[in-house]
VEXGUNU-922528 format. One record per residue (C-alpha): residue in one letter; x, y, z. Coordinates in steps of 0.05 Angstrom, whole numbers. Layout:
# VEXGUNU-922528
+---+--------+--------+--------+
| r |     c1 |     c2 |     c3 |
+---+--------+--------+--------+
| A |      X |      Y |      Z |
...
+---+--------+--------+--------+
# end
This chain:
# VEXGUNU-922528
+---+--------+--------+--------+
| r |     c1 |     c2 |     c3 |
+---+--------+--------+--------+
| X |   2855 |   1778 |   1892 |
| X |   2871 |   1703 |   1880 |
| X |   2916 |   1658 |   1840 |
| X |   2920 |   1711 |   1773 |
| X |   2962 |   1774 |   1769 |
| X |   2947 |   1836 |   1818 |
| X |   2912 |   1878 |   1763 |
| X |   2849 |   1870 |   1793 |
| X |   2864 |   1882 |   1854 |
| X |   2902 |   1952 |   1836 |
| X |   2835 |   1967 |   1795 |
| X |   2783 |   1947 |   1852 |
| X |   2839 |   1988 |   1906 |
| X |   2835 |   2048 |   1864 |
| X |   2760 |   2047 |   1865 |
| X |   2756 |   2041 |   1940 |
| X |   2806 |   2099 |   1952 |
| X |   2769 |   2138 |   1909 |
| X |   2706 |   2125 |   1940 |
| X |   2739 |   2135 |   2010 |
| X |   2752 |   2207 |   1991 |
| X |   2687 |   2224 |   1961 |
| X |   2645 |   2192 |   2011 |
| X |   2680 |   2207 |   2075 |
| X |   2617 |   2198 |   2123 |
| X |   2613 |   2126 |   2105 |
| X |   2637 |   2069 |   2140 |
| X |   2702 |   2031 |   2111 |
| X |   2661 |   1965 |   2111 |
| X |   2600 |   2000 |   2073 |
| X |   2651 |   2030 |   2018 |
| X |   2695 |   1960 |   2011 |
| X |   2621 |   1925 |   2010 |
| X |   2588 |   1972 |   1947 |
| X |   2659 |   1973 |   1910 |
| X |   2659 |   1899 |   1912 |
| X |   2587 |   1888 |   1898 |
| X |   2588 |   1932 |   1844 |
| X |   2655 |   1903 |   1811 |
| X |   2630 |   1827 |   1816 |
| X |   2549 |   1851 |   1790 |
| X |   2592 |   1883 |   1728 |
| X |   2644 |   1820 |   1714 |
| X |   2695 |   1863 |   1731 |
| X |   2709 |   1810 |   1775 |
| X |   2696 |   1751 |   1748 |
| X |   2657 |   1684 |   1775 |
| X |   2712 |   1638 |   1800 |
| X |   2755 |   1697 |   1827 |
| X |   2789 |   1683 |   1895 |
| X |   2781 |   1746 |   1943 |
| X |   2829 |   1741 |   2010 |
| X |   2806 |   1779 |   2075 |
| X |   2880 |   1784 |   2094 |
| X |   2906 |   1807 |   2036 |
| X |   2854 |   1853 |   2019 |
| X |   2861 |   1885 |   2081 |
| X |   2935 |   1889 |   2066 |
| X |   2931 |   1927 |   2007 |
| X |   2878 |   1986 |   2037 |
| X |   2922 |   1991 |   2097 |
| X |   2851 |   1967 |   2128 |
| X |   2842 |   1924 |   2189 |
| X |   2811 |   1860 |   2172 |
| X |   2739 |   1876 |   2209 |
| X |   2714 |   1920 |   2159 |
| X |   2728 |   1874 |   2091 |
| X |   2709 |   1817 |   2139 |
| X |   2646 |   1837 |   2141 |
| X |   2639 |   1874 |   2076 |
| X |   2654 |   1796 |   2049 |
| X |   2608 |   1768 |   2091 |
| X |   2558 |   1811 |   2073 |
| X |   2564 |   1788 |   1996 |
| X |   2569 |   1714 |   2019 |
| X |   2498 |   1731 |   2055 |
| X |   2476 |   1763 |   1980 |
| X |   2498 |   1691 |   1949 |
| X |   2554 |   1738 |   1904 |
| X |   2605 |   1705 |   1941 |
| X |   2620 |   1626 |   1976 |
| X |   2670 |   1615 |   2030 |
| X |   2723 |   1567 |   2017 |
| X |   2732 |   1508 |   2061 |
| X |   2812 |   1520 |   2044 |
| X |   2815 |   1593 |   2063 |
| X |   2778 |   1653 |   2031 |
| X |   2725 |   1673 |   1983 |
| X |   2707 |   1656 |   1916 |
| X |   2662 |   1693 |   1874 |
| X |   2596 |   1646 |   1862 |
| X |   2595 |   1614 |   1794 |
| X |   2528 |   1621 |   1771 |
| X |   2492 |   1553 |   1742 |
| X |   2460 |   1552 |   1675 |
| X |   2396 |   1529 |   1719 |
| X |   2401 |   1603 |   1756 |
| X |   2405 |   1633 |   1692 |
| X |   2343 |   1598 |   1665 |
| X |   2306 |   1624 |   1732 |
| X |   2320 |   1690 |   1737 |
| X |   2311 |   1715 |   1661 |
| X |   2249 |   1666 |   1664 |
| X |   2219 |   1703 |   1722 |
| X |   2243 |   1772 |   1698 |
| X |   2201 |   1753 |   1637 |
| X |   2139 |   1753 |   1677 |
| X |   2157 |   1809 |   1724 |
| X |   2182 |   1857 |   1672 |
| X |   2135 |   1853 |   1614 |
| X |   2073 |   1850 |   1674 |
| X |   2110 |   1920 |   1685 |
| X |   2104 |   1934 |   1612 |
| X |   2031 |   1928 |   1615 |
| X |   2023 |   1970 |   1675 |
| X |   2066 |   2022 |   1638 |
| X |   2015 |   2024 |   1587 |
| X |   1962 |   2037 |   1617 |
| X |   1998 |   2092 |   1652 |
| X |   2031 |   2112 |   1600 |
| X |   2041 |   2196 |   1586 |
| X |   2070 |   2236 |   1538 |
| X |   2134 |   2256 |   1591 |
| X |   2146 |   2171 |   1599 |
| X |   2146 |   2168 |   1516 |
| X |   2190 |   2231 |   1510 |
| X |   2241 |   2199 |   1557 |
| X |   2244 |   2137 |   1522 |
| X |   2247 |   2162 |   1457 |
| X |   2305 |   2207 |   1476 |
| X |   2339 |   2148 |   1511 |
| X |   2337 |   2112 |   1442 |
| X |   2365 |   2161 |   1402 |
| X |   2417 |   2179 |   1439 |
| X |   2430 |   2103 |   1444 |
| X |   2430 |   2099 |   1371 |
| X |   2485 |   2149 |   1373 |
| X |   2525 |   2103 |   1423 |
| X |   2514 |   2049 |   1376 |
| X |   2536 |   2092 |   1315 |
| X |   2599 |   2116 |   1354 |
| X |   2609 |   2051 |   1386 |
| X |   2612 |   2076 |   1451 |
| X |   2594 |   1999 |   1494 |
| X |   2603 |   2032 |   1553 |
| X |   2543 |   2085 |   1543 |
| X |   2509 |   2040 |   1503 |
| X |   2492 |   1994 |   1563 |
| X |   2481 |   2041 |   1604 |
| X |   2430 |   2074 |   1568 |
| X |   2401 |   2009 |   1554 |
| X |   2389 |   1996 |   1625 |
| X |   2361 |   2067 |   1633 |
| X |   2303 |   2049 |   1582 |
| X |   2284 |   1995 |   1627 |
| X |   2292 |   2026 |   1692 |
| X |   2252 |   2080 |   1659 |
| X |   2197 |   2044 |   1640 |
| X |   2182 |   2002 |   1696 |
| X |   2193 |   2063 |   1739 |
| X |   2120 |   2080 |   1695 |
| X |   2094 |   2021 |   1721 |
| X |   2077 |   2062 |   1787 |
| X |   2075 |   2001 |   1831 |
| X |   2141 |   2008 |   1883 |
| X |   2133 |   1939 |   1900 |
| X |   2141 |   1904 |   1825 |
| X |   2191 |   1952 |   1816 |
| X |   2234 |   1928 |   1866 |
| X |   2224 |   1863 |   1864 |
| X |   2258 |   1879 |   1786 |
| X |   2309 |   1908 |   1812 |
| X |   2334 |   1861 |   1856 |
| X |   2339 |   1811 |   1799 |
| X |   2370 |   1858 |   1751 |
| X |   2426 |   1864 |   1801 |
| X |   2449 |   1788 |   1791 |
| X |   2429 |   1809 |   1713 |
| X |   2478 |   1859 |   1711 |
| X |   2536 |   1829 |   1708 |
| X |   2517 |   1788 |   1638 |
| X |   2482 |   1855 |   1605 |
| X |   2548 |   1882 |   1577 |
| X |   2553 |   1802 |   1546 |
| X |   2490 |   1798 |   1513 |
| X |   2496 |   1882 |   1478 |
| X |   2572 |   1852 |   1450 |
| X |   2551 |   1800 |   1407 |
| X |   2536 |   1803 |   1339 |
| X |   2470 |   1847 |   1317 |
| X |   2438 |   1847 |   1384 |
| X |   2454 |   1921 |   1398 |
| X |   2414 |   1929 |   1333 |
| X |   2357 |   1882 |   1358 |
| X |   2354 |   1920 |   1421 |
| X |   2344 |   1981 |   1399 |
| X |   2292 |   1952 |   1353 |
| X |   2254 |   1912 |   1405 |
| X |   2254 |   1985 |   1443 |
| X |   2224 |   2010 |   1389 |
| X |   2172 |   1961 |   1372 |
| X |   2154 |   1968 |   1449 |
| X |   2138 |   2042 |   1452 |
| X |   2089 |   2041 |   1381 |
| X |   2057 |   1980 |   1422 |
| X |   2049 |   2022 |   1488 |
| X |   2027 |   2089 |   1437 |
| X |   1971 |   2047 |   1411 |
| X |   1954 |   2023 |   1483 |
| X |   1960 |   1947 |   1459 |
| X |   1976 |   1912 |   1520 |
| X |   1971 |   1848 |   1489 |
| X |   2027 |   1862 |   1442 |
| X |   2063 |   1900 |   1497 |
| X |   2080 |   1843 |   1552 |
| X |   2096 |   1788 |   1490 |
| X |   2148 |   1836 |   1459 |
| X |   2184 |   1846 |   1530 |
| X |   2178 |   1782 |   1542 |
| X |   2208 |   1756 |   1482 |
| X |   2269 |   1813 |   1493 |
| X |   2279 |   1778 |   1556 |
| X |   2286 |   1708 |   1530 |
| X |   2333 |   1720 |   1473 |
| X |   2382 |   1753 |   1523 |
| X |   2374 |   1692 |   1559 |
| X |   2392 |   1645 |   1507 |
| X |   2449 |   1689 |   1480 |
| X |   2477 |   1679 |   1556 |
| X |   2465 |   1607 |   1555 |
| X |   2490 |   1597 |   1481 |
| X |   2558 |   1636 |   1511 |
| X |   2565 |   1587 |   1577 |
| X |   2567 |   1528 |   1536 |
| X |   2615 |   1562 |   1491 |
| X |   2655 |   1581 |   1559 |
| X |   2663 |   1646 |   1546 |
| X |   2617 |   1661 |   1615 |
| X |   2645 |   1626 |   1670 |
| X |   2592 |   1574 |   1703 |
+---+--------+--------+--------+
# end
């Protein structure tokens, strides 16, 4: 899938077959398209990557309509750019993008928060407590894999409790492009301790109803991921 070795490639291949088999009513294009989105969102495939239409189709025995459009589709989605010399690249992401989205995700998320709060139920709080426990245990075991993935369940989970569709998709279409720096930000230093702290600190804040203290501790969760992804661009471990 570009200029490196074919490892990717096997690993993205072996996704789409499998996803071929399990999902047989779907169309070719609409498999290659999710596989692809969901391997770039996750770094899987990383910013800078070179993706070929002709040789992807090569390798799923595919005709080159359905990855043609499954690319253009993620071009359309600003994951990918066309290359004036042939091909795709996957969009490197500016550290002015980055300062954007986790800035409005700030406001959109801890607004959320406060929503959650006030309609907040004992059900909501038992979820989220369970979901840091059993992230605790992740931690303990270090299990990354569950650990962001539970991580992102808290949130989806409490701005699900926000009860307004609208703000909650408007979330989630930012914490797509978010993604793919999540499993970053949970593998540095203490901040899978500080995460599961800032959790913490959120649901006593929501149990006393404070909603104050509620959208400035989500807020302030928000930012630090942001700088930790900044801090790691100018180190070059992210690709910009």
């Amino acid at each position: 899938m570009g200029s490196s070795t074919g490892m990717d490639e096997l690993a993205v291949m072996g996704q789409l077959a499998q996803e071929v088999t399990m999902a047989p009513n779907r169309s070719l294009s609409q498999v290659i398209y999710a596989s692809l989105r969901r391997s770039i969102l996750s770094g899987e495939i990383p910013s800078g990557r070179r993706l070929v239409e002709e040789r992807l189709a090569s390798l799923l025995g595919a005709s080159r309509t359905p990855v043609r459009e499954a690319l253009q589709r993620l071009t359309q989605e600003d994951l990918l750019q066309k290359l004036r010399y042939g091909g795709y690249e996957v969009r490197r992401i500016t550290t002015k993008e980055v300062e954007e989205i986790f800035g409005i995700r700030s406001v959109l998320e801890s607004y959320a928060a406060v929503l959650a709060t006030r309609n907040m139920d004992q059900e909501v709080m038992e979820e989220l407590e369970r979901i840091i426990r059993i992230s605790q245990e992740a931690l303990d075991s270090h299990d990354l894999e569950s650990f962001v993935k539970l991580n992102t369940d808290f949130h989806d989970r409490l701005y699900r409790a926000s009860k307004s569709d609208r703000l909650y998709r408007m979330i989630q279409e930012l914490r797509d492009h978010f993604y793919r720096f999540r499993r970053i930000i949970l593998s540095k230093g203490r901040m899978p301790s500080i995460s599961i702290k800032d959790h913490r600190a959120m649901i006593k804040a929501m149990q006393r109803r404070d909603e104050k203290k509620v959208e400035r501790l989500v807020r302030q969760h928000i930012l630090r991921g942001m700088k930790v992804v900044l801090r790691e661009m100018k180190r070059g471990a992210i690709s910009s």
